[in-house]
C-alpha positions in Angstrom: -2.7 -15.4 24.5 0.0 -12.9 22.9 -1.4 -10.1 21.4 0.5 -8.2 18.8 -0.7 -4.8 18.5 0.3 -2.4 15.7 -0.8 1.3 16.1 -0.8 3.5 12.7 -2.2 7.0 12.4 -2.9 8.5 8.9 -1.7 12.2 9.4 2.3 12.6 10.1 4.1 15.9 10.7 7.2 14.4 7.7 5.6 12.3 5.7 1.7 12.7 4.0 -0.5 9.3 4.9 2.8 7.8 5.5 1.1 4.2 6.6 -0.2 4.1 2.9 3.0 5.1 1.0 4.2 2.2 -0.8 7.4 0.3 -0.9 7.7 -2.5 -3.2 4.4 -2.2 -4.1 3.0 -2.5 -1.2 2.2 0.3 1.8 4.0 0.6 4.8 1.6 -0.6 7.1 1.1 -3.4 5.4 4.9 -4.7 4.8 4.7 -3.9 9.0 1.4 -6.3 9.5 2.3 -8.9 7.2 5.6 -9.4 8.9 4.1 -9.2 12.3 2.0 -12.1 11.3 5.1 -14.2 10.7 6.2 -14.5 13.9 6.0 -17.8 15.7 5.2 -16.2 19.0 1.8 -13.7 18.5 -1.5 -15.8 18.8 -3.1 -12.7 17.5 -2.1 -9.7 15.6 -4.5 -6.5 15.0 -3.6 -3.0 13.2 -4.7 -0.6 15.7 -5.4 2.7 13.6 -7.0 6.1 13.7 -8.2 6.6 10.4 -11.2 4.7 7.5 -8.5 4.9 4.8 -5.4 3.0 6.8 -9.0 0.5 8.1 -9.5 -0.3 4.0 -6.1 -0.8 2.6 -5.1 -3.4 5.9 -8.5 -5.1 5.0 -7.9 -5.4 1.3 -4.8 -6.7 2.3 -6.1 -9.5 4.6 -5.3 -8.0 7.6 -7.5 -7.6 10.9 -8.0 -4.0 12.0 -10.0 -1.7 14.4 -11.1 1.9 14.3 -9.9 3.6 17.0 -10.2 7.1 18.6 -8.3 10.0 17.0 -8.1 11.5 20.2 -4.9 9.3 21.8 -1.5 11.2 22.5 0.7 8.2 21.1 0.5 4.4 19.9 1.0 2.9 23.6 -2.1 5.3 24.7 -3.9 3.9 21.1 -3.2 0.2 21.6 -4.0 -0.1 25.5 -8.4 0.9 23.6 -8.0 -2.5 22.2 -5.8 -4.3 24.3 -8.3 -3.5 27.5 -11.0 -5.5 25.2 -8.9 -8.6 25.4 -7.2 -11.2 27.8 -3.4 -11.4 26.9 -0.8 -12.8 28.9 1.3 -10.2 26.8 1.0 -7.4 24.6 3.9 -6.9 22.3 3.5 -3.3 20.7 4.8 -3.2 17.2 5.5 0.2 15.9 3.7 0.8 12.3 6.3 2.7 10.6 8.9 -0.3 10.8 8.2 -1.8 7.2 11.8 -4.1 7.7 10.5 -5.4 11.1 11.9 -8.7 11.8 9.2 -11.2 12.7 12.5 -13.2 14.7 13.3 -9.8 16.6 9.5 -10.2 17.7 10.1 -14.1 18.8 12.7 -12.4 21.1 11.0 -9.9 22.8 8.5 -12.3 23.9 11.1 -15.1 25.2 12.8 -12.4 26.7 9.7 -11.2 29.0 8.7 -14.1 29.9 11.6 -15.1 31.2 12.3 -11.7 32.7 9.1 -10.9 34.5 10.4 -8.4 37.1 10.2 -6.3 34.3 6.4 -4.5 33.9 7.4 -3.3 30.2 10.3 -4.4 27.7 11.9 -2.3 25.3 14.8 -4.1 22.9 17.4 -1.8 21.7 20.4 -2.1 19.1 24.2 -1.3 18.6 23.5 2.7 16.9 25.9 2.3 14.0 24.5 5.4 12.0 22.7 9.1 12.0 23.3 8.6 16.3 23.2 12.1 16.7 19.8 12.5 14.7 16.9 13.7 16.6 14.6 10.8 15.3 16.7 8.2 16.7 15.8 7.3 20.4 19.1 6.5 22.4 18.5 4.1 25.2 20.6 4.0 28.8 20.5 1.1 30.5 22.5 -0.3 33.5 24.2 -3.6 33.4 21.3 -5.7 34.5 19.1 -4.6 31.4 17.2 -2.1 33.2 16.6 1.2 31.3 17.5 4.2 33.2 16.7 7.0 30.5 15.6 7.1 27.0 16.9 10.6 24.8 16.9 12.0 21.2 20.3 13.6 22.3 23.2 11.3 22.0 23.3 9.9 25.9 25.5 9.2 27.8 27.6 12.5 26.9 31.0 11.4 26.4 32.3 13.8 28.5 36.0 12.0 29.0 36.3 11.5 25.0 36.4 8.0 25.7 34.4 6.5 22.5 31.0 5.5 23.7 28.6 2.5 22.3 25.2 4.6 21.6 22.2 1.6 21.8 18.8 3.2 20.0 15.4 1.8 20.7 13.8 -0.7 18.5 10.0 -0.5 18.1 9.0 -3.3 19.2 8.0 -2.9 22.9 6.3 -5.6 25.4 3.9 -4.9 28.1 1.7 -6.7 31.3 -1.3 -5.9 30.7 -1.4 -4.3 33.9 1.3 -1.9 33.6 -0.3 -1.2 30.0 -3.6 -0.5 31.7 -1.4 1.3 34.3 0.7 3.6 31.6 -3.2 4.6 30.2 -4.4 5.8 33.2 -0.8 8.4 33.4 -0.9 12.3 33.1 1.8 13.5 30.5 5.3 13.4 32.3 7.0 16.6 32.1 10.3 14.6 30.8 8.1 12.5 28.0 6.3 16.2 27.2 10.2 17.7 26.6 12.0 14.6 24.6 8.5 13.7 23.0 9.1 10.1 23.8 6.0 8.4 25.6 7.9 5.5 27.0 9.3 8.4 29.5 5.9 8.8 31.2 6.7 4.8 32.4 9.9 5.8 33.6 9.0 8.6 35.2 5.8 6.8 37.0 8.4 4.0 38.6 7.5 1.2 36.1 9.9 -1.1 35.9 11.6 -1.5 32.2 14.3 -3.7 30.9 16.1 -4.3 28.2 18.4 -6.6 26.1 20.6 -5.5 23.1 19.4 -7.2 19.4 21.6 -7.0 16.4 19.0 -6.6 13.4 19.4 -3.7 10.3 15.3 -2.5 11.0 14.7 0.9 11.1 11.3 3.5 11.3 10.6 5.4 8.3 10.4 8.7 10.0 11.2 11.1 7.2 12.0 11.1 3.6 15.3 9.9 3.7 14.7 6.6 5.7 11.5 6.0 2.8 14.4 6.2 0.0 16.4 3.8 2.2 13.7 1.5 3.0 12.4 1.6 -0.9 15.9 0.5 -1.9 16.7 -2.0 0.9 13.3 -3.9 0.1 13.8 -5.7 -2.7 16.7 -7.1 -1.7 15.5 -8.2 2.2 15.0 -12.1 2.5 11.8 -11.6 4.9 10.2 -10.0 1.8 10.5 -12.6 0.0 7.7 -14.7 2.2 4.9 -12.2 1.8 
């Protein structure tokens, strides 16, 4: 089985409840599940959140969901709860504030890591095209066989020569073994992933072994008000809407 795995919590330091805020009449978290669900390549997908109110609007929506522990540092530490529950050959991490998720982008991730299983955790990234230098948007480095070296908010590598470098930023969608998940869970707070505040930098700095492979999509996470005016406009108009 392939387990899709969505973790939401309900209180965010830029946006209110910003799983429940609505775009195009429906919340965030739902646009994210509902998308999830139309990918070929997920046997099972399950909202993973931390709060009753996120539990009833996924269920009035027709969407399976579990209760879990306020107490988990981050998603990947919120989703492994659930995951250890379950036998999956894979669980594919899908990041709850991507309401324009592309349930194709998910396909990918999952062909990818299966046919690259040297790798314990997979991380897709994407061509940076705008706001590279914002603090919100995770740069990727990666070497030239697809494995990721380092993961930043700064804009990395410093182009230090002034010879115009290709930024790549992380796309949420992330795929693990369920060994290195159970692995990651069992990790202290890396001192790196406690400074940049991203939790895939506790994997890096515990020796996992990550890869990566560049996707060209338009999705984005609605991380503060800005990207919710973006998303609300881009909606309407997005052809994977138009199924749900």
């Amino acid at each position: 089985m392939i387990l899709g795995l969505i973790p939401t919590r309900l209180n965010s330091k830029r946006l209110k409840e910003k799983p429940l805020l609505e775009i195009d009449g429906l919340p965030i978290i739902v646009h994210t599940f509902k998308r999830a669900m139309l990918a070929k390549k997920l046997d099972e997908v399950i909202v993973c959140a931390d709060d009753k109110k996120i539990v009833d609007v996924v269920e009035q929506h027709g969407g399976k969901v579990i209760l879990t522990s306020k107490k988990h540092q981050n998603g990947t530490e919120r989703i492994n709860e659930v995951a250890k529950k379950r036998k999956a050959k894979l669980i594919v991490d899908i990041q709850g504030d991507e309401p324009l998720v592309d349930p194709a982008d998910i396909d990918k991730v999952v062909n990818f890591h299966q046919q690259n299983k040297n790798f314990d955790i997979v991380a897709p990234s994407m061509i940076a095209n705008q706001n590279v230098s914002s603090k919100n948007l995770v740069k990727v480095v990666f070497s030239s066989s697809g494995k990721i070296i380092y993961f930043s908010r700064s804009k990395v590598p410093y182009d230090y020569k002034d010879i115009g470098v290709q930024y790549f930023r992380d796309l949420s969608i992330v795929s693990f073994f369920p060994k290195a998940l159970k692995e990651y869970s069992k990790m202290k707070l890396g001192k790196i992933e406690k400074i940049e505040g991203i939790e895939l930098l506790r994997a890096i700095e515990n020796n996992l072994n990550l890869g990566t492979f560049v996707i060209k999509g338009s999705s984005f996470a609605v991380d503060v008000n800005q990207d919710l005016m973006r998303a609300i406009n881009v909606m309407p108009k997005d052809r994977i809407r138009k199924l749900y």
